[in-house]
N, C-alpha and C positions, 0 to 999 in steps of 0.2 A: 504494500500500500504506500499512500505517494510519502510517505514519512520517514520513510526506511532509510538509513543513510549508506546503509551497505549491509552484508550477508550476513544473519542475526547467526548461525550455525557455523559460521567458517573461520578459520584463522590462517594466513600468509602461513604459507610452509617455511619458509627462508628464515622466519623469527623463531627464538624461544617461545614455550608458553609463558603467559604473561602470569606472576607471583600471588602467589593467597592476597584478598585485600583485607583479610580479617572478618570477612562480615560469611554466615553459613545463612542457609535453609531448608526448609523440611517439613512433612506433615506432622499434624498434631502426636503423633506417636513416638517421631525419630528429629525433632526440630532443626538437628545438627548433621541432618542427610548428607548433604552436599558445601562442598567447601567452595566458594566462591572467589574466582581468581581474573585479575585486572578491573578495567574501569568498565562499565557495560554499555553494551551498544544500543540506543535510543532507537523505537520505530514503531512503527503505528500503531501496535498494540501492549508496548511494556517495552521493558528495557531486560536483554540478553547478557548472560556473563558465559564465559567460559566456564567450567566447573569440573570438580572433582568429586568422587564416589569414591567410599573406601571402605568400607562394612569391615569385613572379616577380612577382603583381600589383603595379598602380600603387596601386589600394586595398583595404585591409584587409577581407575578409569574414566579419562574424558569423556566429559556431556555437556551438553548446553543447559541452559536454566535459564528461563523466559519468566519473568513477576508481569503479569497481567496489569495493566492500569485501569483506577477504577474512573468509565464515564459519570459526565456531568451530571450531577441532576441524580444521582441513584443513594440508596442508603446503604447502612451497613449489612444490608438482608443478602447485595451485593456478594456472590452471583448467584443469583438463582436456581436451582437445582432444574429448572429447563436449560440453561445455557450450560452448567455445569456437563448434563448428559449429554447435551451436542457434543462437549472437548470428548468425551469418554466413548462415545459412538465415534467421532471422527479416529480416536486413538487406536482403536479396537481395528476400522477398517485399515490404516495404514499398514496396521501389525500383520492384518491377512494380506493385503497385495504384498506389501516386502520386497517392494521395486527398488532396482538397484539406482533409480535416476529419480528417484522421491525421496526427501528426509524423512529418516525413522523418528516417530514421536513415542516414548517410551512410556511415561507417565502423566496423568494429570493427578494433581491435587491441592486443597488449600492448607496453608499456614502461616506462620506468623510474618510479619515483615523482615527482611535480610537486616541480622544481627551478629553480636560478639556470640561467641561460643557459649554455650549455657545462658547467657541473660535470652532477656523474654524482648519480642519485635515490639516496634512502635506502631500505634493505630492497629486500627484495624486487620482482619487477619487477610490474607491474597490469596489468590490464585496463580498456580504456577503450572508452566509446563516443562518437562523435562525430554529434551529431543536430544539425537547425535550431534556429534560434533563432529562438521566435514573440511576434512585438511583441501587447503587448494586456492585459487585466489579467485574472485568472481569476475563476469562479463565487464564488467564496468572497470575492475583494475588491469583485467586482461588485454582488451582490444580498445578501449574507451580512448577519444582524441584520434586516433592512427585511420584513416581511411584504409579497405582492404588491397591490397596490393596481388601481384602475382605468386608472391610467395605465401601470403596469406590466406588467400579469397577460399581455397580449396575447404582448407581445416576450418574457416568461419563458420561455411555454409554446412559443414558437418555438427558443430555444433547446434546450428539450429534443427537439425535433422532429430540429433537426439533430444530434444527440447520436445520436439514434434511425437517421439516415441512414446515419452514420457507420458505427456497430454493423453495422448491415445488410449494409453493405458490406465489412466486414470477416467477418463470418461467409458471405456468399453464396461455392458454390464455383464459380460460372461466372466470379466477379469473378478469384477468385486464381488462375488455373489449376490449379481442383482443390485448393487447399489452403485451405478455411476458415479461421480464426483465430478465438481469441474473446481481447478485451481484457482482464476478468479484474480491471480499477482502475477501473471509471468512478466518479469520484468529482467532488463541484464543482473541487477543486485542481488537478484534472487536464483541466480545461476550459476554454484560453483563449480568451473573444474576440478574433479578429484582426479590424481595421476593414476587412478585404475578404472573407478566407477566412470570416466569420462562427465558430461554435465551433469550434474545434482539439483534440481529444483526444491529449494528450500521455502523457508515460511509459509506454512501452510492454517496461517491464522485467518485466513479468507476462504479458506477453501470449505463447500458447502456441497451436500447430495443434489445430484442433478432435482428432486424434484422440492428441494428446502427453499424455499425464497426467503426465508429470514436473514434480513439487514436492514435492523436501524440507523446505522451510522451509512451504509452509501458509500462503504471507503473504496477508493481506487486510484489508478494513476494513471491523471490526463493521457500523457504521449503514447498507454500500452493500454487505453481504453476506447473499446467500439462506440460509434457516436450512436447509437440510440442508446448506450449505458448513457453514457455522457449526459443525455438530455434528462434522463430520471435514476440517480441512480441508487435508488431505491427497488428498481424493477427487479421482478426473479431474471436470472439472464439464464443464457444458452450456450453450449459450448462453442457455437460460433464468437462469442465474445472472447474464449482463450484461441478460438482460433487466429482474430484481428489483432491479440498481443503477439503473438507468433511472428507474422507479416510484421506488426513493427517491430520486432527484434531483431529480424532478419534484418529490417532498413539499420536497425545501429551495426550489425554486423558488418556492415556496408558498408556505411557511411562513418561508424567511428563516435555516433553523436546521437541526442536522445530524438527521436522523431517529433513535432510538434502535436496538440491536441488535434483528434480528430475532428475533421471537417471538408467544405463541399471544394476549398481549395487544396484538401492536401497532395493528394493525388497528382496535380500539375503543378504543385511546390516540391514535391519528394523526387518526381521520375527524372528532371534534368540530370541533377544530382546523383541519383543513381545510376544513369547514361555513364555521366563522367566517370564514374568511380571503374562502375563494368569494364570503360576502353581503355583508364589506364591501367586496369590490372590484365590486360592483354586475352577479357573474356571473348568467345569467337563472335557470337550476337547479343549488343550488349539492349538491343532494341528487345531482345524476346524476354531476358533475365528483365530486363525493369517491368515486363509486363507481366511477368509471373508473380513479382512480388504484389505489384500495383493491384492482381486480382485478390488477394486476401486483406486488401486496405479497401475495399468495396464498402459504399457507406451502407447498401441493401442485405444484409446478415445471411439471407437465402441464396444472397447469390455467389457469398463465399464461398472456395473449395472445402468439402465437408470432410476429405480424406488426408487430415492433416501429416503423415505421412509419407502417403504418395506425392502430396505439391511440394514437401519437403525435400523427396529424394531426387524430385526434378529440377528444384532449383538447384541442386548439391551438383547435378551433370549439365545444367546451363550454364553452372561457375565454374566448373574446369574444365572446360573446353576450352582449349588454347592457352592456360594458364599454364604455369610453375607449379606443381605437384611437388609433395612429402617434403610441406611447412610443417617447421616445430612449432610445437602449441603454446610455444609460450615467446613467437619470433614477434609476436604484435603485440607484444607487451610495450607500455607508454613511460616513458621518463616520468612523469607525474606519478604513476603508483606506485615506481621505485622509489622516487621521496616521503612518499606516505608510511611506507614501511619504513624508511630510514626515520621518522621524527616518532615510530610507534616505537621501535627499538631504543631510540632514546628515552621516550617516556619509562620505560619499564626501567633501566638505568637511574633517570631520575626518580623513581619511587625507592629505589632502595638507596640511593646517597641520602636519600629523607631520614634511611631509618626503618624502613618498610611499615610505616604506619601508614594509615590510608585515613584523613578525619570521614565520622561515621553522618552522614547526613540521610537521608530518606529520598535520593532520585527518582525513586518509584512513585513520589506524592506530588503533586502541583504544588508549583512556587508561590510564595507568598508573594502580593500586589508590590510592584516594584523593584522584585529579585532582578539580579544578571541575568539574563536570558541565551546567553550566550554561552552557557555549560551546559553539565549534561543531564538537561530538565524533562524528564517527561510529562509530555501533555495528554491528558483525554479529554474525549468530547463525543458525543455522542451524534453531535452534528453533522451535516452533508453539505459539499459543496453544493452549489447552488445549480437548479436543473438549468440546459438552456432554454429561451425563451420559445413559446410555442409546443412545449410538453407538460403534462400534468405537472403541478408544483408538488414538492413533497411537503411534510409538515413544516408551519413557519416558527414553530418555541424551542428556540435552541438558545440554551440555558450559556450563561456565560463561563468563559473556563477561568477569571477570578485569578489570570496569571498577570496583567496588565496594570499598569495606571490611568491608563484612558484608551479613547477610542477613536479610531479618525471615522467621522463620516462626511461623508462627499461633497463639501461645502469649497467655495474657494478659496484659498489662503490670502492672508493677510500679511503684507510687510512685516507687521509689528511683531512676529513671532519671536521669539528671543531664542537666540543663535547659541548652539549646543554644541557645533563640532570644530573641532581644531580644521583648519584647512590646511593643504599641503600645496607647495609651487612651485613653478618652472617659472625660467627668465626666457626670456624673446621680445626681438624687435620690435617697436609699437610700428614706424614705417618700415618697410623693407626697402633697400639702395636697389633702384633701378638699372636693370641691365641695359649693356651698351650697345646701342645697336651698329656702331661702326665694323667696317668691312674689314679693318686692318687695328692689329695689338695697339691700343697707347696704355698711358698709366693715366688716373684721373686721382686728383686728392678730393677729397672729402669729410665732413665731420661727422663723427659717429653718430649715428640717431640715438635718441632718446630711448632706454630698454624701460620697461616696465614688467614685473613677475605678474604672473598668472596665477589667480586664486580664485578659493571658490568655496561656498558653503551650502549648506543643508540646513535648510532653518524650520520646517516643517517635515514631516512630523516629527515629534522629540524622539528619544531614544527609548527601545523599551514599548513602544505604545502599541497598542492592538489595531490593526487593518483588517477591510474585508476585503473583497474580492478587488476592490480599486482603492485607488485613496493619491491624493492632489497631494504635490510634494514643492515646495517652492525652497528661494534663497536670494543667495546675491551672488558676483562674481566679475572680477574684472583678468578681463583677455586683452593675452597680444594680437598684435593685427596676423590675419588671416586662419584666428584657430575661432572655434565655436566650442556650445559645450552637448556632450549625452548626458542622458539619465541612462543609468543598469539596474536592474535585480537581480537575485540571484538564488536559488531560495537550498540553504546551510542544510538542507532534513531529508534530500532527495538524492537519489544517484551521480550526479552529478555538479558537486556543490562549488565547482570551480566555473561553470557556464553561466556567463553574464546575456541575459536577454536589454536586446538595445531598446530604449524608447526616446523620441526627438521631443526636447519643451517648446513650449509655442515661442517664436519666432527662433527658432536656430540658425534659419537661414538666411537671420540678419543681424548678426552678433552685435552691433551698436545697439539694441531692444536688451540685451541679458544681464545685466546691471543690476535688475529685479526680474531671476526669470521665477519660471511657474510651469508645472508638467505636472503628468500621470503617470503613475505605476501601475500592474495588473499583477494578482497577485492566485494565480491558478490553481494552485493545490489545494492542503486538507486543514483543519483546523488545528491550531497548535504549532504551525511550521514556522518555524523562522528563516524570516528573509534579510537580507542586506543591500540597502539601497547604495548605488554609488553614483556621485557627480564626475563627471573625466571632462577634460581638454580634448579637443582632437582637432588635427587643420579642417578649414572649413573646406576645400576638395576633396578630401577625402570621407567626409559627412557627406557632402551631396553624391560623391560618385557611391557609396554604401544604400543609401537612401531610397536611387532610383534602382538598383540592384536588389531590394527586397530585404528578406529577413534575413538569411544569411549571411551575405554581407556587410548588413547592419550591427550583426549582432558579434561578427568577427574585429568591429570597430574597436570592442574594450579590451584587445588583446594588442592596440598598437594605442592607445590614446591616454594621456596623463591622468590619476587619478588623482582628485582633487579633493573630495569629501567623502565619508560612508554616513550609513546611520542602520543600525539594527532596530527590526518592527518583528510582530509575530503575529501569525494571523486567528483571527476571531473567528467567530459564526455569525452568517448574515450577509445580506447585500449581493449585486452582480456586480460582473466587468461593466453593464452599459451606464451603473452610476455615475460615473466622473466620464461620461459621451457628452 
């Protein structure tokens, strides 16, 4: 679900396991089950540790250990013995398929909040699941940023073959005894490679019996969700829903990058881009591969291919045909996920120069109004994003998550807002020295122009404050001659928390107006996520040549353009994108 920030079951093979942090848990019979080790990994539905089991054994056996978060709005009857027997029915069917390309979920049960050994949990008692632990690194640190190439494209598209297998297997009812399932998150974060099992489809906190339509919360993620979910997603859905995350996974496999939200443009925004990619990884027709994938991005669900499989194993011989065969699986791995292992590896280093103490706070519980938001906070919410326009609305009381100090709504900002961020600058020319236009070398003297630094602020919204689906962000800003400025987002809780989506404030394209500008953010995901706004420099040709070139782009601007301010928001329940239209 869109909160995920990477694979709740998996840990980089290349690292140590990461050290006891002091805190256990456990059913009411054994509280001190499971020894729990590092920091835990935040996501739509609780936050994940690595963990240890040790009963009688001689050695310790890795497991994962998920504390369920409790939604808005519920009490401490919290969970329910209906919801309780959906984890116990879903635990029970994973136990009988025992697919080698599905996380094993071992246990459910509830107790007390993650404590010191022997002492008793805080609040309330949890719910917990206890699944495998899969060594490997996932979709998003494996191929994520790298467009496929020749020597990749092969082993990509086999990946998503087994992605495809998996699904299959989970929805066939001869496999379950009768009970279909559809997964409901295939997403790359949710996809580890294991160096035997090959992909692994993990988090299986979404996944529900083909014929269960229970979902109050509506969770899902925009870019690997079929657009009539999109429009209610609240509806029971269909495997053709995991079949359209499939088709967009395939597009990251491709392209390197998360597909945008379904819709009636995507389809003629994806296929160029998938063109290019196909000719230059040297596919034989790269006109028939973009159109194979293009058919499982179909906005009509029946008219997707229904043998997920089969369209699989045909895109796997449209991709190498005429390629570079027997890529290593791990040749499209990104400079970027190697540094993320490198600062995890330090972190475990700096926990034990600490001392190996870990202080004990309660991450499992919603932040007090006003907390940093910017650690590692788990949110619930019971809430959904918002249907689009033109489908049944789902319920509108969606209780607030009480993580916030305020709220933005769609109003337009005000000068007078008082300015919260440090701003950061570059020096350049206010005129630039006019070239010479003589036929033959001379030398010309001249006096230097006037330099003036580049700066820029965020004066709306404050830091910390709750956003809905949009929200007006203004400031101030003085530029050198021939730069203008972007707005970016970003949003910290998603697959890809390094992707800045570009948005232009009203007059960019005439930087004498930006003095006091004024803009919109769009803020797409789920309730709880945190985003971070950035203001940047960028020359103003290279804005308008981005501009007229679309989203991509655009959105490639914040990776050459100065940044100049941030400010961190988290998002509410409530509101659409057409509020701030």
């Amino acid at each position: 679900m869109e909160s995920d920030t990477g694979a709740a079951t998996e840990g980089p093979a290349d690292l140590p396991a990461p050290r006891p942090n002091g805190l256990f848990a456990g059913p009411a019979d054994a509280p001190d089950r499971f020894e729990l080790l590092g920091e835990g990994r935040r996501g739509g539905e609780g936050l994940t540790w690595r963990a240890s089991y040790h009963g009688e054994l001689r050695a310790a056996v890795p497991l994962a250990v998920k504390a369920l978060h409790r939604p808005d709005g519920v009490d401490d009857s919290w969970p329910s013995g209906e919801i309780l027997q959906r984890w116990k029915d879903r635990t029970v069917l994973l136990q009988h398929l025992h697919l080698d390309r599905v996380v094993w979920l071992n246990e459910v049960f509830v107790g007390a909040a993650p404590h010191r050994k022997g002492a008793d949990g805080d609040g309330p008692p949890v719910p917990y699941l206890v699944m495998e632990w899969v060594d490997g690194p996932n979709l998003v640190e494996l191929v994520g940023g790298e467009p496929a190439t020749a020597a990749t494209v092969g082993q990509r598209m086999q990946y998503v073959h087994e992605i495809a297998e998996a699904l299959h297997e989970l929805h066939a009812a001869s496999r379950s005894a009768g009970n279909p399932s559809l997964h409901r998150d295939v997403k790359p974060g949710n996809c580890i490679v294991h160096p035997a099992r090959g992909v692994v489809l993990i988090d299986v906190g979404g996944m529900r019996t083909a014929d269960d339509g229970f979902d109050p919360a509506g969770m899902h993620t925009p870019g690997y969700t079929a657009p009539e979910i999109l429009r209610n997603p609240f509806r029971r859905r269909e495997a053709s829903g995991d079949w359209y995350a499939l088709g967009a996974l395939a597009v990251f496999c491709l392209l390197g990058k998360h597909p945008k939200p379904a819709g009636a443009a995507l389809p003629d925004l994806v296929a160029p881009q998938l063109r290019a990619v196909a000719r230059s990884a040297g596919v034989t027709d790269p006109d028939a591969l973009t159109a194979h994938v293009i058919a499982m991005l179909r906005s009509d669900p029946a008219s997707r291919p229904a043998d997920g499989p089969r369209w699989a194993a045909e895109l796997r011989q449209l991709a190498v045909v005429g390629a570079v065969s027997g890529a290593s699986a791990t040749s499209g791995t990104k400079g970027r996920a190697r540094r993320r292992s490198i600062l995890a590896a330090a972190s475990v280093i700096a926990l034990a120069a600490i001392g190996g103490g870990v202080a004990v706070a309660a991450p499992w519980k919603p932040a007090p109004p006003g907390a940093d938001l910017a650690g590692p906070v788990v949110v619930s919410s019971s809430a959904a994003p918002a249907p689009v326009a033109g489908d049944a609305a789902p319920p509108s009381s969606a209780p607030s998550t009480g993580l916030v100090a305020g709220t933005v709504t769609p109003e337009p900002p005000t000068s007078a807002a008082p300015v919260l961020t440090v701003d950061a600058g570059v020096t350049g020319p206010e005129v630039p020295p006019a070239p010479s236009t003589s036929p033959t070398p001379r030398v010309v003297t001249t006096t230097a122009p006037a330099t003036i630094t580049t700066t820029g602020k965020i004066s709306a919204p404050a830091a910390g404050t709750g956003v809905q689906k949009c929200a007006f962000v203004s400031g101030t800003a003085r530029l050198a001659a021939g730069q203008t400025l972007i707005l970016a987002a970003r949003n910290l809780d998603n697959d890809e928390p390094d992707a800045w989506y570009v948005q232009y404030p009203r007059g960019w394209n005439d930087p004498s107006t930006l003095a006091s500008w004024q803009g919109v953010e769009y803020f797409p995901g789920a309730v709880g996520q945190h985003y971070e706004i950035g203001l940047f420099a960028v020359d103003l040709d290279a804005a308008e040549t981005a501009h007229a070139g679309g989203d991509k782009p655009s959105d490639d601007l914040a990776d050459v353009a100065t940044p100049l301010a941030t400010r961190r928001v988290v998002q509410i329940a409530g509101g659409s994108g057409s509020d701030c239209d």
